[in-house]
N, C-alpha and C positions, 0 to 999 in steps of 0.2 A: 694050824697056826694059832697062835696065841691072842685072845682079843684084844689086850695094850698093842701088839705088834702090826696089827692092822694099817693100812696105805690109807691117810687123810684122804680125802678130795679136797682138797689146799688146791683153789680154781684161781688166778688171779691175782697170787696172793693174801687168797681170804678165805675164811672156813665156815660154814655155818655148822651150829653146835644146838644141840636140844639137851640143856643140865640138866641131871635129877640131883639136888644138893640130899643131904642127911643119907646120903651111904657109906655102906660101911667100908667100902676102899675106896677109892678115884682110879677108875679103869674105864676102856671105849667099852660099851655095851655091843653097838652096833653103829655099822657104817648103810645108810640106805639113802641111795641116788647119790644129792652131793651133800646130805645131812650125816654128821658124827651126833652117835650118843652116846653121852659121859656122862655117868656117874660120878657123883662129887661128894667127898669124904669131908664134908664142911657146912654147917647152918647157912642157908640164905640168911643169915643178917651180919652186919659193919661189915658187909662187902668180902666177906669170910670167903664163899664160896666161890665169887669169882676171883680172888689170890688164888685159892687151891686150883682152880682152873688153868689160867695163865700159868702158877708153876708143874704142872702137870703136861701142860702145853710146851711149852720152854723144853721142859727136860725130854719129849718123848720126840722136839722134830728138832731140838736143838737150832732152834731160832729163836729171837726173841719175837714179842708179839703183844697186843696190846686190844681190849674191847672194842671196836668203832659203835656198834651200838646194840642195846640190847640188855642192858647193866642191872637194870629191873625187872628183866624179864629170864623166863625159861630159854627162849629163843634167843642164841646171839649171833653175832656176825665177828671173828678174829681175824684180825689183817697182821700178817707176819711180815716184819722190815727188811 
């Protein structure tokens, strides 16, 4: 199986996420317990990396979805509507 093709642990409708920004694609690395790791093809800075995040999210669970918190950090938490 393919690593973007990977089953979220989307618990509650919320995701917890560990970025790594400045890669070279935006793909899940690794899913462990109820943590996703993404790779994110985008600088941590003007909020770059979390757009490429949410549109990467969007596109992969075809929800939308939005930060609850975590915006400054590696560690976030996604709540999908």
């Amino acid at each position: 199986m393919s690593e973007d093709n990977q089953a979220l642990p989307i618990l509650n409708s919320r995701l917890s996420v560990r970025a790594k920004p400045n890669a070279r694609q935006t793909k899940i690395t690794k899913v462990e317990g109820n943590v996703a790791f993404i790779d994110i093809a985008a600088p941590p800075e003007d909020d770059k990396a979390n757009l490429e995040l949410l549109k990467f999210l969007r596109r992969h669970t075809k929800r939308p979805c939005r930060i609850q918190s975590g915006a400054t950090s590696k560690n976030k938490v996604i709540v999908f509507d």
